[in-house]
N, C-alpha and C positions, 0 to 999 in steps of 0.2 A: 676935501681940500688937498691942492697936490702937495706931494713930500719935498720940504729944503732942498735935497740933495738930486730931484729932478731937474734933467736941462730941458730949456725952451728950445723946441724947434731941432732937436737931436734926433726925430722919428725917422726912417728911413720911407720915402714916399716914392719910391722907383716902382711897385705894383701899381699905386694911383697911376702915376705919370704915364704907363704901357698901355694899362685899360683905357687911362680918356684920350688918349695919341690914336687906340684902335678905336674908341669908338668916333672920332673926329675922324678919321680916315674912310670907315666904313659908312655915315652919314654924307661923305663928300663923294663917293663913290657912286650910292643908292642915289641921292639926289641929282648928282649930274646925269647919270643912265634913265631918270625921268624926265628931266630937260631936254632931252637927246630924240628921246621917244616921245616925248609932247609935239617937238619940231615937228618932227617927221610927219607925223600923221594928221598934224595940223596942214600942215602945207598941203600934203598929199592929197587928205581925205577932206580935210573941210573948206577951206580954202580953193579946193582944186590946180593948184599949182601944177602939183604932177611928179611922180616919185620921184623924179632925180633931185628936183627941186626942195623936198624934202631930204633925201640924202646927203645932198651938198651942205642945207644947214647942219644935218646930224654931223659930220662931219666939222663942217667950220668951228661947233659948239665944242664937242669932243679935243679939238685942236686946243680953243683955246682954255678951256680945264686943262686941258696937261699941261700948257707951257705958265698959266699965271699959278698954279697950285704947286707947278713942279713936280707929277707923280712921277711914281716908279715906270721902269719897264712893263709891267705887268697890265699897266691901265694902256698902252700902247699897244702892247700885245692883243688887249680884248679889244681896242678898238679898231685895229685893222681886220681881224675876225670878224667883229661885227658887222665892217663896212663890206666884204666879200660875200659875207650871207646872205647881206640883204641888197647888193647888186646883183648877185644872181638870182635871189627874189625878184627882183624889177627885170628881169630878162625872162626868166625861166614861167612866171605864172602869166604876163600879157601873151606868151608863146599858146602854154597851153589853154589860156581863153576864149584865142582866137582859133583855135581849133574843134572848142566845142560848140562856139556859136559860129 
């Protein structure tokens, strides 16, 4: 039984509130960068769209996680990386494909 002299609701809940802030952040992270990657390869690869066409989504998707979720810099930052890596993937391996066949 709790003691008379306990208050309700006096518990300090700022470690709860960090933990499920990072794990909400890092769930919205993880899942958008699967979204992103479903596009692309859908369009790309099953669909046959054709890489840009996939990238364009990745990108459009990417855009709009950051602007409706409001991320940091840091989700901007990997998304431009990303989008660089993998435009010079779409340049750099139909180069060398056509080269081996």
């Amino acid at each position: 039984m709790a003691q008379p002299s306990a208050q309700h609701g006096g518990m300090d809940i700022q470690d709860q509130k960090e933990t499920f802030h990072g794990f909400l952040t890092a769930s919205l992270w993880m899942g958008g960068q699967i979204v992103m990657g479903l596009a692309l390869a859908t369009l790309a690869f099953a669909i046959g769209a054709g890489w840009w066409a996939g990238l364009f989504a990745f990108v459009a998707i990417g855009v709009a996680i950051g602007l409706l979720f409001k991320m940091s810099s840091v989700w901007w930052a990997t998304l431009v990386v990303e989008v660089v890596l993998l435009g010079l993937g779409g340049i750099i391996v139909p180069a060398i494909s056509g080269m081996m066949g």
